[in-house]
N, CA and C atoms as an extended XYZ file, in Angstrom:
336
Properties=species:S:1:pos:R:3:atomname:S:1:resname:S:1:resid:I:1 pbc="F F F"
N       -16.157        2.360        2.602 N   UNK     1
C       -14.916        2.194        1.872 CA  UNK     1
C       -13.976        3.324        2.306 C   UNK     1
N       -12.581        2.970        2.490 N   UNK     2
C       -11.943        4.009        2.899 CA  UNK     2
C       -10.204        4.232        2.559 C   UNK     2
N       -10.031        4.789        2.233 N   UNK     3
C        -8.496        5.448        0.961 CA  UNK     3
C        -7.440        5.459        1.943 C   UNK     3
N        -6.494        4.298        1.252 N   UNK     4
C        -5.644        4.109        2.678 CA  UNK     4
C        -4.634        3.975        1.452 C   UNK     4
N        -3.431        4.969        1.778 N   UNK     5
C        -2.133        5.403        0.769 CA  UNK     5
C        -0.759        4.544        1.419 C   UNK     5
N        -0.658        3.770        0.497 N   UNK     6
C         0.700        3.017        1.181 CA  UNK     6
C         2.189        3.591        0.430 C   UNK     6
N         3.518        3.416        0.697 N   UNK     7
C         4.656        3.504        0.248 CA  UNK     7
C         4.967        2.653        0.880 C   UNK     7
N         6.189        1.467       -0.282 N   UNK     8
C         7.108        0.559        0.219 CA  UNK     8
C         8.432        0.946       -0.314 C   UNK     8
N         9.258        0.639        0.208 N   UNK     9
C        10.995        0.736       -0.133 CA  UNK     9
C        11.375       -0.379       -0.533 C   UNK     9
N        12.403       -0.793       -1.116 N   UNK    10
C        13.562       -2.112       -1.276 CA  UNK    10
C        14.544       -1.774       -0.499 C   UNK    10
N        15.012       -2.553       -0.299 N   UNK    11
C        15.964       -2.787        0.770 CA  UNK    11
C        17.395       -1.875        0.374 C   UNK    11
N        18.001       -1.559        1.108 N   UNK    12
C        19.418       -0.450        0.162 CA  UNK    12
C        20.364       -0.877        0.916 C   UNK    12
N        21.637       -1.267       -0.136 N   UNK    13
C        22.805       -1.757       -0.380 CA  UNK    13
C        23.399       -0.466        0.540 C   UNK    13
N        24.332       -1.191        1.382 N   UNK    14
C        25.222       -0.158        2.281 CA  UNK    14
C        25.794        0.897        1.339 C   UNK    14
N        26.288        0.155        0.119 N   UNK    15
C        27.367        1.572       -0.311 CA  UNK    15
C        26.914        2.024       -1.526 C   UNK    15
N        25.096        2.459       -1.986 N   UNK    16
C        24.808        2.780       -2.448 CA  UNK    16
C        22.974        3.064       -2.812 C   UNK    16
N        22.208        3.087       -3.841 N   UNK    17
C        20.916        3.168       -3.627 CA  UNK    17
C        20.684        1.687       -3.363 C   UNK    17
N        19.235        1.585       -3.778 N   UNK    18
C        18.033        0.247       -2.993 CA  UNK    18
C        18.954       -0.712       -4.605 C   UNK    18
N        18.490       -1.827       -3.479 N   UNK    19
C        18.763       -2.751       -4.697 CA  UNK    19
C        17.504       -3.560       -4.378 C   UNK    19
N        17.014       -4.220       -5.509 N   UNK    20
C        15.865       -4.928       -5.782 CA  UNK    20
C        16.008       -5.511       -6.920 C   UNK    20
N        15.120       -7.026       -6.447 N   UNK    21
C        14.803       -7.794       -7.626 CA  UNK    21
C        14.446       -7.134       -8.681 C   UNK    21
N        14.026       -7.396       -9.972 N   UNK    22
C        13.054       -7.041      -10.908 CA  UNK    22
C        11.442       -6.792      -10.122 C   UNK    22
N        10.571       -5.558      -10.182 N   UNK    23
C         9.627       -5.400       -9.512 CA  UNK    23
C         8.667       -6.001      -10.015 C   UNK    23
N         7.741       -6.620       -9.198 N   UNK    24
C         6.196       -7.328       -9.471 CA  UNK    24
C         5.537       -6.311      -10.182 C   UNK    24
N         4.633       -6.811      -10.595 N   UNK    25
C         3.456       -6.274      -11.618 CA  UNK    25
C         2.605       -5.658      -10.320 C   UNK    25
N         1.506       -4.603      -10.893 N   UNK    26
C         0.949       -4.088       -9.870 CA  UNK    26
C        -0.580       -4.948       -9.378 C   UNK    26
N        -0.575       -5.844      -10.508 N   UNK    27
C        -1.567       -6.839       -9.880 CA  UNK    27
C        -1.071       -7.412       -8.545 C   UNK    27
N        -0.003       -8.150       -9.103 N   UNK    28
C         0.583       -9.428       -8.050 CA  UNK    28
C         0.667       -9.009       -7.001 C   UNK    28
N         1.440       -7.138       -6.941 N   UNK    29
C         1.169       -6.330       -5.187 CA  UNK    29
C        -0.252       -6.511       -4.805 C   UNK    29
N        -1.392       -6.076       -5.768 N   UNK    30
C        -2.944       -5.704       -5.535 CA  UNK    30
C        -2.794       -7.486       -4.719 C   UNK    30
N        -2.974       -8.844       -5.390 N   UNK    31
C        -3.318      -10.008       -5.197 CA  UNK    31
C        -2.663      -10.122       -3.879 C   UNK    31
N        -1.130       -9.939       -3.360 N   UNK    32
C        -0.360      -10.400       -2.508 CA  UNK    32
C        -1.242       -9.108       -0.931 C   UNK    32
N        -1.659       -8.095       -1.479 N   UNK    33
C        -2.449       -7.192       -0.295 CA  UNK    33
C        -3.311       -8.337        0.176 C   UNK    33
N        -4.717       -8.416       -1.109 N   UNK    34
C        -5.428       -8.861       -1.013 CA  UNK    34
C        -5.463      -10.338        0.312 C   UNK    34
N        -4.803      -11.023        0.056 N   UNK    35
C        -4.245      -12.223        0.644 CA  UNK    35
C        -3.401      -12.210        2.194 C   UNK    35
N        -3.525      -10.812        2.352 N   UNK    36
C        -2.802      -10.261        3.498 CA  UNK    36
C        -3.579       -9.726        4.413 C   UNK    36
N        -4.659       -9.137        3.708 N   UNK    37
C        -6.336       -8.786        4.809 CA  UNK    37
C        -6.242       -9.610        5.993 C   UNK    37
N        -6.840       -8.988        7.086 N   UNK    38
C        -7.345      -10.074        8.092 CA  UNK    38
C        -8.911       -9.393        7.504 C   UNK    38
N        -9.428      -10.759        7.860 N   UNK    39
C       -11.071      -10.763        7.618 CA  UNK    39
C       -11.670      -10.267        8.765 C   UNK    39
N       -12.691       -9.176        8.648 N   UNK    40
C       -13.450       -9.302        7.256 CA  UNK    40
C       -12.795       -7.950        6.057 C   UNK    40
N       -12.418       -7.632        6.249 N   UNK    41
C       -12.005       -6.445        5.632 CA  UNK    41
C       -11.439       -7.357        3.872 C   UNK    41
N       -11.743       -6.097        3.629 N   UNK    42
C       -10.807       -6.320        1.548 CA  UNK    42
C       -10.492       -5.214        0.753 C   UNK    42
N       -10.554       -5.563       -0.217 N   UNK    43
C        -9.883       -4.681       -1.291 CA  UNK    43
C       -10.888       -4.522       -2.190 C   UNK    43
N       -11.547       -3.143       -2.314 N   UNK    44
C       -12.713       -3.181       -3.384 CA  UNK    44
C       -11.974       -2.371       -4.904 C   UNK    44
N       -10.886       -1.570       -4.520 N   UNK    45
C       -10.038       -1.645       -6.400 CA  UNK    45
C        -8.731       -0.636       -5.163 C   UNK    45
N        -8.203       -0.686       -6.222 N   UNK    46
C        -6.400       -0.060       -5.732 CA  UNK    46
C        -6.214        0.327       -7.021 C   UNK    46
N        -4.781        1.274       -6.186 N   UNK    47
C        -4.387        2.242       -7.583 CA  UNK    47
C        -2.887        2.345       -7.232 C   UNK    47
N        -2.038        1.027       -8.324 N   UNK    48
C        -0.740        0.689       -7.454 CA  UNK    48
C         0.331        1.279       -8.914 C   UNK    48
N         1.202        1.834       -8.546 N   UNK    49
C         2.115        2.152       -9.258 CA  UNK    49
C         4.200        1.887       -8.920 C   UNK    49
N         4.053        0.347       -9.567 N   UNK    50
C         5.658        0.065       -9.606 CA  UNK    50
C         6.745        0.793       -9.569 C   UNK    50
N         7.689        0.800       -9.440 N   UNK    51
C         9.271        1.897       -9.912 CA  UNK    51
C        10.116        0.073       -9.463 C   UNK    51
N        11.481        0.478       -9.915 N   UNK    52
C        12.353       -0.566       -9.535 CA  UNK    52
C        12.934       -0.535       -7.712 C   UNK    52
N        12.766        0.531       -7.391 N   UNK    53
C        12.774        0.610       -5.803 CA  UNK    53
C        11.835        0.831       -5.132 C   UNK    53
N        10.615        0.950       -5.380 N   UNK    54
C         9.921        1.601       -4.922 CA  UNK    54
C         7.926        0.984       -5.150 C   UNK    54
N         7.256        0.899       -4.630 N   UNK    55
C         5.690        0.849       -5.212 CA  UNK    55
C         4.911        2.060       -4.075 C   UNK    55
N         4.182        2.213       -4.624 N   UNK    56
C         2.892        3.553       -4.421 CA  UNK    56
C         1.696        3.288       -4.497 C   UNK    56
N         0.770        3.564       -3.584 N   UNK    57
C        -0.652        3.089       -3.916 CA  UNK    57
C        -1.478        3.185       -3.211 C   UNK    57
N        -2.965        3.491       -3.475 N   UNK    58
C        -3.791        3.778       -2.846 CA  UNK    58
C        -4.616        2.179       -2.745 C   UNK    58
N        -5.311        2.220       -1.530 N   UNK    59
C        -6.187        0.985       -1.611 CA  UNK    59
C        -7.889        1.680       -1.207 C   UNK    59
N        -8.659        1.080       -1.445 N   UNK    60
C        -9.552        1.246       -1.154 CA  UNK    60
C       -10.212        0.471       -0.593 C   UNK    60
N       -10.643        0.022        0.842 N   UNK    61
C       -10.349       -1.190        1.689 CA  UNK    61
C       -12.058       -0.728        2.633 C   UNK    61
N       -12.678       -1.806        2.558 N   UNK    62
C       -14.060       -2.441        2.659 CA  UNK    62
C       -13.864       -2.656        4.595 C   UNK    62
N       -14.126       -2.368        5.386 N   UNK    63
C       -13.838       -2.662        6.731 CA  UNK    63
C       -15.011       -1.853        7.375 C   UNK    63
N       -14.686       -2.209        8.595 N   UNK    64
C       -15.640       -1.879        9.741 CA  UNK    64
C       -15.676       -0.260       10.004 C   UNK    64
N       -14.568       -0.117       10.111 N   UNK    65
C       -14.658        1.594       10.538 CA  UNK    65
C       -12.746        2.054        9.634 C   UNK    65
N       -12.619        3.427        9.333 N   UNK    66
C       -11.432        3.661        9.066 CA  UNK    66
C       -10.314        3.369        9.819 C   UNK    66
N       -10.479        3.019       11.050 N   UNK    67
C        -8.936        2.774       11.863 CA  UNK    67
C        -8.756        0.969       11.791 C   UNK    67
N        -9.968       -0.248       11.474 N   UNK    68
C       -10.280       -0.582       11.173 CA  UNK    68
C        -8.908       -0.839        9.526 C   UNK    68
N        -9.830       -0.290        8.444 N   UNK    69
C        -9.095       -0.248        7.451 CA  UNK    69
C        -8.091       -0.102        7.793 C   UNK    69
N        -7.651        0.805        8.270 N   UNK    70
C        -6.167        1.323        8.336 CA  UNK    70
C        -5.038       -0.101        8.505 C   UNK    70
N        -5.252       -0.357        9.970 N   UNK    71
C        -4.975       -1.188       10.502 CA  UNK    71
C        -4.865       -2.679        9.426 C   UNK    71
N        -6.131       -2.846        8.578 N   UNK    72
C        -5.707       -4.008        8.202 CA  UNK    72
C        -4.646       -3.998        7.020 C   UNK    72
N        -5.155       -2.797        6.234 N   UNK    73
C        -4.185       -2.752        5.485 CA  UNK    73
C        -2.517       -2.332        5.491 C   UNK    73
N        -2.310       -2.082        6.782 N   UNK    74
C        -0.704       -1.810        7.614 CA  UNK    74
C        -1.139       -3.483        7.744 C   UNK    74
N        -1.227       -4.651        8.700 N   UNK    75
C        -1.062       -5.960        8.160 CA  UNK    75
C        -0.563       -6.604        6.839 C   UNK    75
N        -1.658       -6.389        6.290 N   UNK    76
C        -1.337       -6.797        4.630 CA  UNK    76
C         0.213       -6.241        4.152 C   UNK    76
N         0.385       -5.134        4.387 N   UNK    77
C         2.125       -4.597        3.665 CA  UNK    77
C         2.800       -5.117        4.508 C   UNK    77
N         2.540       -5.216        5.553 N   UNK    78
C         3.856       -6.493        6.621 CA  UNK    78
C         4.023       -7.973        6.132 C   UNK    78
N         2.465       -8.330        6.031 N   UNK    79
C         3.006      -10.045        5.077 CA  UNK    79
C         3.724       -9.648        3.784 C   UNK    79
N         3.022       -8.462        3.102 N   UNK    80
C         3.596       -8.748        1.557 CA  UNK    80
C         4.845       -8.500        1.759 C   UNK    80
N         5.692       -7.385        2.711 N   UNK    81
C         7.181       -7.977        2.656 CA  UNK    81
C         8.224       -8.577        4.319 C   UNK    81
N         7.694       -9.248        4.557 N   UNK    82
C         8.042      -10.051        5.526 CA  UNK    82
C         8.845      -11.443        4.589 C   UNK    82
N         9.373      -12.434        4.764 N   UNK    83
C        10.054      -13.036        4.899 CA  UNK    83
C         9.265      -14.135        3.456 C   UNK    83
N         8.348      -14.509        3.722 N   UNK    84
C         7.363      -15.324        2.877 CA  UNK    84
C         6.787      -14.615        1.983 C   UNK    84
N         6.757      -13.005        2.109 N   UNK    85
C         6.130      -12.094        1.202 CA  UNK    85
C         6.248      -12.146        0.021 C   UNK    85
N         5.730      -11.248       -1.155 N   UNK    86
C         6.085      -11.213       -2.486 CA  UNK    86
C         7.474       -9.936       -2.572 C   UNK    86
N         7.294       -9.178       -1.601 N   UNK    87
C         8.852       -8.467       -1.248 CA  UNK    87
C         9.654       -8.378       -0.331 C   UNK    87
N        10.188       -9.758       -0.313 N   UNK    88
C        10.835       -9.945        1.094 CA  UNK    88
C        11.837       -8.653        1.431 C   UNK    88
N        12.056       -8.518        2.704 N   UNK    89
C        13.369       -7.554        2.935 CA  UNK    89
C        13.354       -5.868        2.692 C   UNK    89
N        11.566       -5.286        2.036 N   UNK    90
C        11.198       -4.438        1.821 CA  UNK    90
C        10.717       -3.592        3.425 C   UNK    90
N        10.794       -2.285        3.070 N   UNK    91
C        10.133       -1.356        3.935 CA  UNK    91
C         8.856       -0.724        4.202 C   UNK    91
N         8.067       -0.269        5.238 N   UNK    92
C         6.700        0.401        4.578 CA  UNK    92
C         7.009        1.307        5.345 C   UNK    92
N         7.999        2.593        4.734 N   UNK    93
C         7.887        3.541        5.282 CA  UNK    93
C         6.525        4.544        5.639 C   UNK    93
N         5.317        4.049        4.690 N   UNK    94
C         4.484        4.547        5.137 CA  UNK    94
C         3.040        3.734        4.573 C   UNK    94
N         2.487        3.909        5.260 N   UNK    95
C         0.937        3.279        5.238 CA  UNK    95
C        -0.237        3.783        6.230 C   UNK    95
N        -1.125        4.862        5.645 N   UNK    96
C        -1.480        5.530        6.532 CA  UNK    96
C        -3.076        6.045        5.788 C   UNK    96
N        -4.567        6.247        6.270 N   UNK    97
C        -5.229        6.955        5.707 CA  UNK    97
C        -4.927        7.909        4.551 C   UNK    97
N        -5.252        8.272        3.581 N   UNK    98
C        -5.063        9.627        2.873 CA  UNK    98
C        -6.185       10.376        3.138 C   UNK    98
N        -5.930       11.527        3.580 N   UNK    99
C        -6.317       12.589        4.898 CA  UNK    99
C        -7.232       13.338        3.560 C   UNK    99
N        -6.661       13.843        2.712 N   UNK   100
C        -7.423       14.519        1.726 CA  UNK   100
C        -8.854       13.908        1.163 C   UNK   100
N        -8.874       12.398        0.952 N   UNK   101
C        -9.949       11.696        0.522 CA  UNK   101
C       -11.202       11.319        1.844 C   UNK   101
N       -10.379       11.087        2.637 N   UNK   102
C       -11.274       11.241        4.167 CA  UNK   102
C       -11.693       12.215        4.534 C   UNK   102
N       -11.443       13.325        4.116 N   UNK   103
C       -12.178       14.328        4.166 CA  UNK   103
C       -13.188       14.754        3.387 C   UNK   103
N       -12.925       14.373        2.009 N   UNK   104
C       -13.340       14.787        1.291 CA  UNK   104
C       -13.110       15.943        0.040 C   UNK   104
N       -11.767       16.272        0.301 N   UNK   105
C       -11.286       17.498       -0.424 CA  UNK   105
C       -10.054       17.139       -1.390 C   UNK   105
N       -11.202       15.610       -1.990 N   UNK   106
C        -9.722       15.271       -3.372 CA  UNK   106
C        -9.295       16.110       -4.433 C   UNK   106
N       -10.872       16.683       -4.439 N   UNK   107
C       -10.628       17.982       -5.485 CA  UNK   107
C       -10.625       19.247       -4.882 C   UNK   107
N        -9.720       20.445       -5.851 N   UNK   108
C        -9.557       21.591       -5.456 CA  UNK   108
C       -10.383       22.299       -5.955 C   UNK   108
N       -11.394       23.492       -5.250 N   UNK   109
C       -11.913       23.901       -5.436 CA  UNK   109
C       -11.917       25.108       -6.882 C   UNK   109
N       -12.675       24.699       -7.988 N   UNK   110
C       -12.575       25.660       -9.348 CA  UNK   110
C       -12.958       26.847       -9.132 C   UNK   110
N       -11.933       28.142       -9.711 N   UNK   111
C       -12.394       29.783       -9.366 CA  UNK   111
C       -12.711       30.299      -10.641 C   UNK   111
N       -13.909       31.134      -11.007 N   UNK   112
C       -14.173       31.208      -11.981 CA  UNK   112
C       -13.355       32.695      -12.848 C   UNK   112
């Protein structure tokens, strides 16, 4: 299993911030990933957090090797906002391993 941190954008109005629909629930992102996998890879739980411009989230993605994961889950955020997506016209400024959990150093070490 391996911790792959995504950021998406809404699309932004020339003469001002992002404009966006009303934002999906963080299921419907989790379901619309899900559905975006290339097989065999999946989604064993996510940790997705909405804003009106914006979603955040970690996945935790079942695959062959981490580049593997990586890879499928950069797929999956291209269908979910590509054209047919659940956010059409959206950005993924980023979608990338989270380096801290792949390592192993989610937690900071306690000093007594």
């Amino acid at each position: 299993m391996h911790a792959i941190r995504f950021h998406l954008r809404a699309p932004e109005h020339p003469a001002g911030p992002p404009t966006a629909p009303h934002p999906p629930s963080p299921e419907a992102v989790r379901d619309g990933l899900a559905r975006g996998l290339p097989a065999p890879a999946r989604i064993e739980h996510a940790r997705i957090l909405v804003g009106p411009a914006a979603v955040d989230g970690v996945a935790f993605v079942l695959a062959d090797g981490l580049l593997a994961a990586e890879a499928a889950l950069t797929a999956a955020c291209a269908a979910l906002t590509d054209q047919a997506g659940l956010l059409p016209g959206w950005r993924v400024p980023h979608c990338a391993l989270d380096t801290l959990l792949a390592l192993g150093l989610h937690e900071l070490p306690a000093f007594p």
